[in-house]
C-alpha positions as CSV (number, residue, x, y, z in Angstrom):
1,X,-51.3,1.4,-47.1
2,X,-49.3,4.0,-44.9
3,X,-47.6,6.0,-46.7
4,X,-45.2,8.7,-46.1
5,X,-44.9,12.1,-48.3
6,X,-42.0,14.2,-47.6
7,X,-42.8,18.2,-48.8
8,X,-46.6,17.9,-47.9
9,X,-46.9,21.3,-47.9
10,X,-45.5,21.9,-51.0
11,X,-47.2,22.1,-54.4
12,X,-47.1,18.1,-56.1
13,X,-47.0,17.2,-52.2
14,X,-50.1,18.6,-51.0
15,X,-52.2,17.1,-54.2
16,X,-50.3,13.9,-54.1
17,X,-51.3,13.6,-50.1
18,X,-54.5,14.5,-51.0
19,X,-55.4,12.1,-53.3
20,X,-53.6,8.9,-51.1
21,X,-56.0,10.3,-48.7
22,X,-59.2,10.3,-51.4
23,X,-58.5,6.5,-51.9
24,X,-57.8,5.5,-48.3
25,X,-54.5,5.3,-47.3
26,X,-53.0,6.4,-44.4
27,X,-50.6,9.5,-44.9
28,X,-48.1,10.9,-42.7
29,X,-47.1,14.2,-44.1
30,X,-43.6,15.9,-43.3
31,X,-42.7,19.8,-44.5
32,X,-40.0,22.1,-43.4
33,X,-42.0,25.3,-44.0
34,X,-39.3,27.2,-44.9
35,X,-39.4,30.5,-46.3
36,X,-38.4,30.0,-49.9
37,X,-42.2,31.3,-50.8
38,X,-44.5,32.4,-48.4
39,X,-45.3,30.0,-45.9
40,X,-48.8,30.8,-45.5
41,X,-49.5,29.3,-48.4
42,X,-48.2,26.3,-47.2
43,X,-50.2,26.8,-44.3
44,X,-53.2,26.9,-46.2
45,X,-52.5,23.7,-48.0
46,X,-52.3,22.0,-44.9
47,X,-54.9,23.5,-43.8
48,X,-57.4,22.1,-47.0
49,X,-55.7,18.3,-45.9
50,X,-56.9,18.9,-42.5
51,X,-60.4,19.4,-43.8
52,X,-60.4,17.0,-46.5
53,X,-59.1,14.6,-43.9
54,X,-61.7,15.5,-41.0
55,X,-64.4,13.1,-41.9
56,X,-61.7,10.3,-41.2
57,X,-59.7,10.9,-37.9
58,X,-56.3,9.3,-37.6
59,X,-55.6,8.8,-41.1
60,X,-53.6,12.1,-41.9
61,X,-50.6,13.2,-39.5
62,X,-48.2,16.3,-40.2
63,X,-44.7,16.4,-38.6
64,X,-43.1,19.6,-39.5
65,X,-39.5,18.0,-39.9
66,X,-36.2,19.4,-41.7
67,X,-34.9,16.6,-43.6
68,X,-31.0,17.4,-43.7
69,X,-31.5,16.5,-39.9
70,X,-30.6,12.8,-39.9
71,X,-31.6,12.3,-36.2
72,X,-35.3,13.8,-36.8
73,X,-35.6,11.3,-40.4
74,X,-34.4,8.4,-37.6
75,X,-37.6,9.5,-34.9
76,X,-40.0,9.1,-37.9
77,X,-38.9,6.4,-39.1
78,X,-38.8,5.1,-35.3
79,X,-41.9,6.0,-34.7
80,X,-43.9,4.6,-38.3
81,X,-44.2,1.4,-40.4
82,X,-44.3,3.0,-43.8
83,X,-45.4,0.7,-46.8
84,X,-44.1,3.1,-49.2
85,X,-42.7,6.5,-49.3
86,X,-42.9,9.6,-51.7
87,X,-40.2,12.1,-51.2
88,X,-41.1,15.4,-53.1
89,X,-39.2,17.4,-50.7
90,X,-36.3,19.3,-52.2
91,X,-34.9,22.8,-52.8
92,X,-36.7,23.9,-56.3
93,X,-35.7,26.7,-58.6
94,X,-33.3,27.1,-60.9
95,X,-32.4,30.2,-60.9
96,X,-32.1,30.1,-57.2
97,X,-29.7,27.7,-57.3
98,X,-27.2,30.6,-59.6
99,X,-27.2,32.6,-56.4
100,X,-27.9,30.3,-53.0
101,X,-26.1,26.9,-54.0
102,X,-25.8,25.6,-50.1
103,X,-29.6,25.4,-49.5
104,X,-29.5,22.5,-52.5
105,X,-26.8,20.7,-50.9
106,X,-28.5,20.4,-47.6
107,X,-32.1,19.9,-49.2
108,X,-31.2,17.7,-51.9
109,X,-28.1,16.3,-50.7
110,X,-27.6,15.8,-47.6
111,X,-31.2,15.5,-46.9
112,X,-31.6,12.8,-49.4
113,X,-28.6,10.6,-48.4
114,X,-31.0,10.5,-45.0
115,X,-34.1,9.5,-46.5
116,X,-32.3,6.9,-48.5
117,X,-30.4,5.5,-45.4
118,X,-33.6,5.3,-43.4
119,X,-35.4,3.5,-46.4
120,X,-32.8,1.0,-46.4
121,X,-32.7,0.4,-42.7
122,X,-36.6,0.1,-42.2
123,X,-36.4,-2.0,-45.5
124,X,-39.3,0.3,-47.3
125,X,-40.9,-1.6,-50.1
126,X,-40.7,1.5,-52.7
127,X,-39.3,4.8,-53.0
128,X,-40.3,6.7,-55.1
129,X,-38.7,10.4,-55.7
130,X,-38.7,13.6,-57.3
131,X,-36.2,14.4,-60.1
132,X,-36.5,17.3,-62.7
133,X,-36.3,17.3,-66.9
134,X,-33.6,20.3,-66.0
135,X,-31.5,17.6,-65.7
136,X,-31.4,17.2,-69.7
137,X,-29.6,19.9,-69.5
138,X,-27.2,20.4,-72.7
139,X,-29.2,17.9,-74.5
140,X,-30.9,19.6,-77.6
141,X,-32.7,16.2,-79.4
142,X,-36.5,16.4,-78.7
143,X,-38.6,14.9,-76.8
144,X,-36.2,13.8,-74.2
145,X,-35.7,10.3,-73.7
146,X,-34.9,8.3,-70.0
147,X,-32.1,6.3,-72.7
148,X,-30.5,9.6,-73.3
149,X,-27.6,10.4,-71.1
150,X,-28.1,13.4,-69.1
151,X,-24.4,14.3,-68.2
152,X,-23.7,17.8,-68.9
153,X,-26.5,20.1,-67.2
154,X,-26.8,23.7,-67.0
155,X,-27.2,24.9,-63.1
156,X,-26.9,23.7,-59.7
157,X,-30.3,22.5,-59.1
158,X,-30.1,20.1,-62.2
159,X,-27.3,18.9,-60.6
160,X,-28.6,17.8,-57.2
161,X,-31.3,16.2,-58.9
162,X,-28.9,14.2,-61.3
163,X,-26.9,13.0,-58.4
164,X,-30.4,11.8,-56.0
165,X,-30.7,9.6,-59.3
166,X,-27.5,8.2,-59.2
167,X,-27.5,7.9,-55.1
168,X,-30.6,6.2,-56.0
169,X,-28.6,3.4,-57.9
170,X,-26.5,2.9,-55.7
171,X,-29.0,2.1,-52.9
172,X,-30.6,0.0,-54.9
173,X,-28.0,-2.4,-56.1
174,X,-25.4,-2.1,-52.6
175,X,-28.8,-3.0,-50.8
176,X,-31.9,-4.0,-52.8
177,X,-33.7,-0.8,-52.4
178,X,-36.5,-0.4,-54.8
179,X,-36.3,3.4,-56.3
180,X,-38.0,5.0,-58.9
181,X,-36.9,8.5,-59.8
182,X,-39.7,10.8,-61.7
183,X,-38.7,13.8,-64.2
184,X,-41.4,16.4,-63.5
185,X,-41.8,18.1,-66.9
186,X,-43.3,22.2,-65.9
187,X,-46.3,21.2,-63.8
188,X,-49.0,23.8,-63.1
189,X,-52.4,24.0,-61.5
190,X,-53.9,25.4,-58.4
191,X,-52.2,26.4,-55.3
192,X,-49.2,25.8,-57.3
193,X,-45.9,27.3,-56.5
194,X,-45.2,31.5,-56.7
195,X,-41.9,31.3,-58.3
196,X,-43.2,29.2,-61.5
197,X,-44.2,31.2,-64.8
198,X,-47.7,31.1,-65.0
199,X,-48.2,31.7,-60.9
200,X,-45.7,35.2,-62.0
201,X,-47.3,36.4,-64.8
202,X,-50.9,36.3,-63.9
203,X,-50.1,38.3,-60.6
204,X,-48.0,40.8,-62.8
205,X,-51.1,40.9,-65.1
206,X,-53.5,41.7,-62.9
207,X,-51.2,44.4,-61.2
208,X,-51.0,46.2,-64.1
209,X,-47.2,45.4,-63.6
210,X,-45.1,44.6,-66.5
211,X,-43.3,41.1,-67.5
212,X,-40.3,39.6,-68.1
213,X,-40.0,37.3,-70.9
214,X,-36.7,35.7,-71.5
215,X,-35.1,34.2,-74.7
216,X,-37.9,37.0,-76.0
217,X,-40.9,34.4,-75.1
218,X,-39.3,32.2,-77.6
219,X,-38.9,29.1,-74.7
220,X,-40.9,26.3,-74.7
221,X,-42.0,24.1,-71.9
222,X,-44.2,20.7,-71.5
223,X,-46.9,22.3,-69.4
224,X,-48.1,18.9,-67.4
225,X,-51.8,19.4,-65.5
226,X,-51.2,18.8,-61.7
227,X,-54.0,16.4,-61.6
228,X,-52.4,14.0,-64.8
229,X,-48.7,14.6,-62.4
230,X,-50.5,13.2,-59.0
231,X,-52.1,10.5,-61.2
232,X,-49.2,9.0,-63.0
233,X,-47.1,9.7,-59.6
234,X,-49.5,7.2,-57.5
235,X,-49.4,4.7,-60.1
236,X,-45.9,4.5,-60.3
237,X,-45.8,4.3,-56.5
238,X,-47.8,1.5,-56.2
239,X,-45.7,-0.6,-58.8
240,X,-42.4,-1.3,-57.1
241,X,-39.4,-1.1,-59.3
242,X,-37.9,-4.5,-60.6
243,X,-34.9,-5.2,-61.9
244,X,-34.7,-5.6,-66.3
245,X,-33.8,-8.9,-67.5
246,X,-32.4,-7.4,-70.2
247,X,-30.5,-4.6,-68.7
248,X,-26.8,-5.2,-70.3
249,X,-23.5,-3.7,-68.9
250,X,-22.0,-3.8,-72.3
251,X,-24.9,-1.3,-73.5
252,X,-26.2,-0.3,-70.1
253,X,-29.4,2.1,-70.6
254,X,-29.6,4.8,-67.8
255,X,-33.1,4.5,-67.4
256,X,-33.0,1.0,-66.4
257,X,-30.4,-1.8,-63.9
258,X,-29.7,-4.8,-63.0
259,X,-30.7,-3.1,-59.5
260,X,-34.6,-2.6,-58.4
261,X,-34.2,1.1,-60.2
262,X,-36.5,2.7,-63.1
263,X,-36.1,6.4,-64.0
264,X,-39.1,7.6,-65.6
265,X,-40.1,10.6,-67.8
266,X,-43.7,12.3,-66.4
267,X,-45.0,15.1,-68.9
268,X,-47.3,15.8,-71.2
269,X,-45.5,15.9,-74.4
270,X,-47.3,19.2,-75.8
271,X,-44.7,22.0,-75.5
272,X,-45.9,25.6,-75.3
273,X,-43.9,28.9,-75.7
274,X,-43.5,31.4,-73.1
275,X,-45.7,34.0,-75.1
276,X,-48.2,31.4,-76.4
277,X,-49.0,31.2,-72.1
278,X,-49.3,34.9,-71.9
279,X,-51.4,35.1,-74.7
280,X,-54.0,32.3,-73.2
281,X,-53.8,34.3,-69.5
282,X,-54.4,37.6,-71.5
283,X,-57.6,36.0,-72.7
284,X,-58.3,34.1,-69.7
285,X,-58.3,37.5,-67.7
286,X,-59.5,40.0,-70.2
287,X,-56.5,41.9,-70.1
288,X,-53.2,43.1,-71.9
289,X,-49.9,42.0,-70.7
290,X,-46.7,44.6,-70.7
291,X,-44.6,42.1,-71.7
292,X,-40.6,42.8,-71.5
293,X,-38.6,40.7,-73.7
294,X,-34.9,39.8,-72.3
295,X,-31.8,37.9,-73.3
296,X,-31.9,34.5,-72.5
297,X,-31.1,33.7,-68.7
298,X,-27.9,31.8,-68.3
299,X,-28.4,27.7,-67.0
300,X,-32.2,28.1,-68.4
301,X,-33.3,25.4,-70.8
302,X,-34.6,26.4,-74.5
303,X,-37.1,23.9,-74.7
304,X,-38.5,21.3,-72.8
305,X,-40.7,18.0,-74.2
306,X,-40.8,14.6,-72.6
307,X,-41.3,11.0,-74.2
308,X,-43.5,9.6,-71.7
309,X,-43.8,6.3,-73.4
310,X,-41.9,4.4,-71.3
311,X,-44.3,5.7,-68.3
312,X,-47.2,5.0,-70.8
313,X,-46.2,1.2,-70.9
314,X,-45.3,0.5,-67.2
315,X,-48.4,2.8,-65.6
316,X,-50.6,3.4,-68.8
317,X,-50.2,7.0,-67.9
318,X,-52.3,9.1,-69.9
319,X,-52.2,12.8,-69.4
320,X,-55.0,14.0,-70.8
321,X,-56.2,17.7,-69.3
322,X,-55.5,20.5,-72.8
323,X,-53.2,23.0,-71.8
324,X,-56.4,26.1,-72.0
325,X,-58.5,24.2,-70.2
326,X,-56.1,23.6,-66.7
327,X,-54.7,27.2,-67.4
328,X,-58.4,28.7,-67.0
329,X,-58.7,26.3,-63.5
330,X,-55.1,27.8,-62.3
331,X,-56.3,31.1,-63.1
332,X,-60.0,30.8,-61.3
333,X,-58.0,29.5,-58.2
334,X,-55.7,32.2,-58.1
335,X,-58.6,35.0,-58.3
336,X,-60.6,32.8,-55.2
337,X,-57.6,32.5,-53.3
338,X,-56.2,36.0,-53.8
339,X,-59.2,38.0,-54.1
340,X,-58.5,39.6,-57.2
């Protein structure tokens, strides 16, 4: 297939190209490279697809593209015949999103409303998207569940993602879009992203410099294995949503429509607390954190777990990489990649 992933350079984007790549697709890639982290390591990623890609010329092509431009999503478009796509570009961070709002609007907004207009005009056979577990939000019964309403979340970010879902909907009931909208649960692994927990408090670690736990370490998240994200992601791409025969508007289930639209769960259902991390990077490294314990952040979630059965049954995703064993591979990247 030919297959186009929007945020190639970022972290899920670069593996997820990668491994289309791996099994023979054809992958156009599209990135901003904007500076929300440093860019050269989304240089770098790029530069690892290029290599991977080299033995097979032609079947990996980067346009360096922003999105929230709906003349430059028309060009591409134009210029390709996409048999799916795989949009993973967005604005991430949540506590971001407390002090910049505007960059989400464009980047999950306005930029989305694009992406779903062109996928409706080329009639693309599947989009499938990136949505977030902050978009739980106020929701406090574990694990989370795709038949729970997720109406009342807690910042910005969760926001944007909440409405791509139900923009989503409406693209694919108004005009038979197929879309299937993935809550990533914490994922981690190498060249992942500098803003994420793990990526923070190894560099602070090894710096000698101390860190900041909030809610006193007492948060838990469903650490999910980058490899077990890009596996259950490809899966689900490759099975185009369908409408449920059983979908009812007298009990209508969010998850599911009448409309070619699924909303899936995509975790690992093993939560971990902030200071059970620390504790397996202190002994992954040798060393002894300084670890500062702080309030809890405002719009931060307690605790995060996914029900991934619903993903289990459509894909037979399986995560299946222990929590130790991908933190040691994160951590042995970032000492390579660093030099530390």
């Amino acid at each position: 297939m030919r297959i186009l992933v929007t945020g190639a350079a970022g972290f899920i984007g670069f593996h997820t190209a990668r491994a289309l790549l791996a099994r023979g697709d054809d992958v156009v890639g599209c990135d901003s490279l904007n500076a929300y982290y440093d860019p050269q390591l989304k240089q770098d990623r790029l530069a690892q697809i290029e290599a991977f890609s080299a033995h097979s010329p032609g079947r990996w092509t980067f346009l360096r593209a922003d999105l929230s431009d709906p003349q430059r999503v028309k060009e591409i478009f134009a210029a390709n015949s996409f048999d799916r796509v795989i949009h993973l570009a967005a604005q991430a961070g949540v506590r971001h999103s407390l002090t910049h709002p505007h960059d989400y609007v464009q980047s999950n907004l306005v930029a989305f409303t694009n992406m779903l207009e062109a996928c409706r005009y080329s009639a693309i056979a599947h989009l499938t998207y990136a949505s977030t577990s902050s978009v739980y939000g106020a929701n406090a019964r574990m694990p989370f569940s795709e038949h729970a309403g997720v109406d009342h979340p807690l910042q910005f970010y969760a926001a944007t993602k909440r409405a791509n879902e139900l923009m989503a909907h409406v693209y694919s009931s108004l005009y038979d879009l197929p879309t299937t909208g993935l809550r990533f649960f914490t994922v981690y692994g190498p060249w992942g992203r500098p803003d994420m927990a793990l990526f923070l408090f190894t560099r602070s670690i090894l710096a000698g410099e101390p860190i900041r736990l909030f809610n006193e370490g007492r948060h838990t998240r469903d650490l999910t294995y980058i490899d077990d994200i890009v596996e259950g992601l490809v899966r689900t791409s490759d099975q185009v949503a369908a409408p449920d025969p059983d979908w009812s508007p007298d009990t209508p289930d969010p998850a599911t429509s009448y409309a070619p639209f699924r909303i899936y769960n995509i975790g690992n259902r093993a939560p971990v607390t902030l200071l059970e991390i620390v504790e397996a990077i202190e002994e992954k490294l040798g060393r002894t954190a300084d670890k500062q314990l702080l309030p809890r952040q405002p719009g931060e979630l307690a605790h995060t777990c996914a029900d991934v059965s619903e993903l289990r049954e459509a894909v037979d995703y399986r995560p299946d990489t222990p929590f130790r064993k991908g933190l040691a591979r994160f951590v042995d990247w970032y000492r390579g990649y660093y030099g530390v």
